[in-house]
N, C-alpha and C positions, 0 to 999 in steps of 0.2 A: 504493500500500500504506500511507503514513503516512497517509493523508486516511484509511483504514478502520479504523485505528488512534487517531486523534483521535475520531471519532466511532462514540459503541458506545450500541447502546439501552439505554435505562434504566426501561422500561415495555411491555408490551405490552397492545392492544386487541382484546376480542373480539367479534366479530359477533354474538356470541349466535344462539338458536334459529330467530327469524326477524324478518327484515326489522317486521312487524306491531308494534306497541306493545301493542296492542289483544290480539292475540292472546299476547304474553306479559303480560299483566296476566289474562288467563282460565289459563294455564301455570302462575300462581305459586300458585292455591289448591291443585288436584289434585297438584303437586310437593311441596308444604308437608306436606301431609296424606299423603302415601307414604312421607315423608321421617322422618315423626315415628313412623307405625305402625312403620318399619324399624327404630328405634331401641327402642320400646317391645317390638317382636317380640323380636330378637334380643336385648336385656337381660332379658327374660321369660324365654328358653330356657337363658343363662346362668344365671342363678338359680336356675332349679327347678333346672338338672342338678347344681350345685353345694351345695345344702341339698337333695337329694335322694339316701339312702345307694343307693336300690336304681338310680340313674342310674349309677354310681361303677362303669362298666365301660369297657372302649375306643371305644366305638362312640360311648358318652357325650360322653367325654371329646374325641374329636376334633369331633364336632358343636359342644361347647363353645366351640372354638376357633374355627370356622366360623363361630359365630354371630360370635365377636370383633370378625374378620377381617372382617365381612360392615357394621359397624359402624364399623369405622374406613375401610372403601375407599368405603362411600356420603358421608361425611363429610370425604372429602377433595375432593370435586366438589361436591358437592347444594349446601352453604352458601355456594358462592361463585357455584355457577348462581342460587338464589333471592336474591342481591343482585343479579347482573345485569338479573334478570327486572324491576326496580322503577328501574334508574338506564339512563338513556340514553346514557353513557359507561361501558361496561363495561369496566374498565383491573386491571392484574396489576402488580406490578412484577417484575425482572427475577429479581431474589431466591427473590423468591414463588413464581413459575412455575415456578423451576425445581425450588422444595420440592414443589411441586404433583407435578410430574412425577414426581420420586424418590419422593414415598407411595404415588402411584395406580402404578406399577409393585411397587413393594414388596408390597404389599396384593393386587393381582391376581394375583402371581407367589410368592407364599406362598400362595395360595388354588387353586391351580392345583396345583400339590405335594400340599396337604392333600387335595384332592376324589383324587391319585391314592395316597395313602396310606390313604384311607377304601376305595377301593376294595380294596387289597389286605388290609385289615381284613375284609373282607367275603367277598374270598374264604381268609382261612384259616379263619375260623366256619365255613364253610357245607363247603368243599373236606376241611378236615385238621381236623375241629373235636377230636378228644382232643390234638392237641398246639398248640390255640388256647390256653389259659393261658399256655406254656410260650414261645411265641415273640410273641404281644402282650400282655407282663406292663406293669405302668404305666415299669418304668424304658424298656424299648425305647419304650415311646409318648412317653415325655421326651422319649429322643433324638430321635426320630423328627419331634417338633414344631422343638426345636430345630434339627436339620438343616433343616427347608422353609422358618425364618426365617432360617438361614444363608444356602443357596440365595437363597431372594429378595433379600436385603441383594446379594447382589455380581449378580445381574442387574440389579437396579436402579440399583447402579452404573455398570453397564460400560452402561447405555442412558443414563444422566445425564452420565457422562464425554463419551461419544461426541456428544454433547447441545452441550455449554456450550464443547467447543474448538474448535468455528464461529464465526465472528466472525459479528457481528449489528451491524451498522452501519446498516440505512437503513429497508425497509418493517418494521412493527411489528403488523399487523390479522394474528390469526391467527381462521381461518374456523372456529370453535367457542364452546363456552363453558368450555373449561380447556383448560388445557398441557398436551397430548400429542409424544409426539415427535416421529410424523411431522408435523403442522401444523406445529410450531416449526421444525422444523431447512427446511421450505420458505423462511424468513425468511432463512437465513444467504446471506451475502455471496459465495459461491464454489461452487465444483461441490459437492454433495452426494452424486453417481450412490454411490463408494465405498461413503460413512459409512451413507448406505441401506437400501446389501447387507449392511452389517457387522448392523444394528439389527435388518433385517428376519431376515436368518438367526438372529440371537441369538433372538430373539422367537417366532418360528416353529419352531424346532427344539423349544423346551421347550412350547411348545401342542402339536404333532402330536405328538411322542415320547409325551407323558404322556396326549393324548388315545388315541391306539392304544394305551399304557398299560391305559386304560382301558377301552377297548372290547374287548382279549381276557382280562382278567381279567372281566368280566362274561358274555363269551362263555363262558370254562370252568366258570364257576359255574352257569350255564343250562343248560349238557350234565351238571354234576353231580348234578341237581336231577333227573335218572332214578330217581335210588337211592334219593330220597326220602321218607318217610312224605308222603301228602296233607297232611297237618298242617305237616310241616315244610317242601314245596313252599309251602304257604299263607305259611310266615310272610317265609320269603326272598325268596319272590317281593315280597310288601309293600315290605319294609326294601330293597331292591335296586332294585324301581322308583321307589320315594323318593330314592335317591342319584342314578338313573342320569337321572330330569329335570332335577336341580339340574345335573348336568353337561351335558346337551344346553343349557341355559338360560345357563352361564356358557361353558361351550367355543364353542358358535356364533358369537354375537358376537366375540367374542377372536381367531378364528381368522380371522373374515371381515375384523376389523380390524387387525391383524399378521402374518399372512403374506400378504401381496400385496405385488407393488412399488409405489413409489413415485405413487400416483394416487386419487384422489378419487371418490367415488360421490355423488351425490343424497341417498343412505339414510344416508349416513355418519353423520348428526346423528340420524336414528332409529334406529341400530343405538345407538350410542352413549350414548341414553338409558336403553335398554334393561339397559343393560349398568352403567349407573352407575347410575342408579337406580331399576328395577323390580325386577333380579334379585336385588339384597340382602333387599327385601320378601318377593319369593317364596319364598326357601330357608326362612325361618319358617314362612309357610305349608303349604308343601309335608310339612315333617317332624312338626310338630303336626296339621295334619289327618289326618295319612295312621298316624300312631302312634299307637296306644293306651295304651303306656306314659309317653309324655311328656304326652297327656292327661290320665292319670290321677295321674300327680306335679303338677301346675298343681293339679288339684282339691284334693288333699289337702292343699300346701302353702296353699291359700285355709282350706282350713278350720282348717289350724291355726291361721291368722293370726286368722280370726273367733271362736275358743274363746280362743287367747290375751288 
């Protein structure tokens, strides 16, 4: 026990994407280039909705934050994958990792919360729409943000706590390209089966709860959609299958790589990608293509800039 106590790592190494050089030197244009749209997307969608008076509703207003949210979780991985992608010791130090760790959960477990607070936004419009002012007024929507960063702060804790009271003495290669917790906590010095069960239930409970969350609030809005005018079928239908790909897009991955125990797959590093860096791209796309409204605030805000 004192030799695991004199000796505690002070760096870790990651394998990065693949074995090939060759092929992460063709990785780092197409990463660079998703990397950069994600940022210019979701700063784009912040702005128009924010100098946009006729955005200034809830639905807005939570997207807003999505985008935020969608910008800071690509940005806590992407920039330290496209360093890897170009040095042949991809190295962390222990510090680092472990801040890594605490954002990229923060970031996905507030983003997790919001996709199931938007849902519930969607169905009071669509479900109870005269008394929609009255119960998603902006202050409930404060609270409501501020509770899903509350939320995520103490998940993120209690998976970074459970994280760093492992002792970490000897091998240091974790098989990815950032700190996650299941690869890290495989490094620690002692049985982990417990600490595991604690991570994986933590982790799993708050993805399926808010994914069924989410899947029968979209259920009851689907059956509400009988009473409908065609016209207002048309538009729910739109606005509802725009939220419900973003959530089959961030819930899948999440769920395929946080509730399982303790074991590795082959895809793990493609799920992974996916999920770090495609699916922040997508939620811009997904909601500017598929919205006329937030197309049509981008134009107008262009044209004022070009008369200005």
């Amino acid at each position: 026990m004192g030799a695991l106590n004199q000796t505690r790592v002070t760096e870790f190494v990651f394998l990065g994407l693949t074995d090939s050089w060759v092929l992460e030197i063709l990785f780092f244009i197409p990463f660079t280039v998703t990397y950069i749209l994600t940022l210019l997307g979701n700063i784009a969608i912040v702005v128009t909705i924010v100098f946009s008076p006729r955005l200034h509703t809830p639905m807005y207003f939570f997207l807003s934050n999505l985008s935020f949210i969608d910008i800071c979780h690509s940005s806590v991985t992407v920039p330290k994958m496209l360093e890897g992608l170009l040095l042949e010791r991809k190295s962390i130090s222990f510090d680092s990792c472990i801040a890594q760790l605490f954002f990229l959960h923060l970031f996905a477990c507030a983003e997790i919360f919001l996709l199931t607070i938007m849902a519930y936004d969607r169905y009071v419009a669509i479900c109870i729409p005269l008394r929609y002012p009255t119960v998603m007024n902006m202050k409930v929507c404060v609270q409501l943000v501020f509770a899903l960063w509350a939320g995520g702060t103490v998940h993120s804790l209690v998976q970074t706590v459970l994280t760093i009271r492992l002792p970490y003495c000897g091998p240091n290669v974790i098989d990815s390209y950032f700190c996650d917790v299941p690869p890290v906590i495989k490094l620690a010095c002692t049985d982990t089966y417990l600490t595991g069960i604690l991570i994986v239930s933590n982790s799993g409970t708050i993805s399926l709860t808010c994914f069924l969350a989410l899947v029968t609030s979209y259920t009851v809005i689907l059956f509400s959609l009988r009473k409908q005018s065609a016209e207002g079928r048309r538009k729910a239908l739109s606005t509802c299958s725009s939220h419900f790909m973003v959530v089959a897009l961030f819930f899948g991955p999440c769920i395929f790589l946080y509730t399982r125990p303790d074991s590795s797959f082959s895809i793990d590093k493609v799920v992974s990608v996916f999920y770090t860096v495609v699916t922040p791209l997508l939620n811009p796309l997904i909601y500017t293509l598929r919205n006329e409204e937030v197309k049509n605030a981008m134009k107008q805000l262009r044209q004022r800039r070009i008369c200005s």
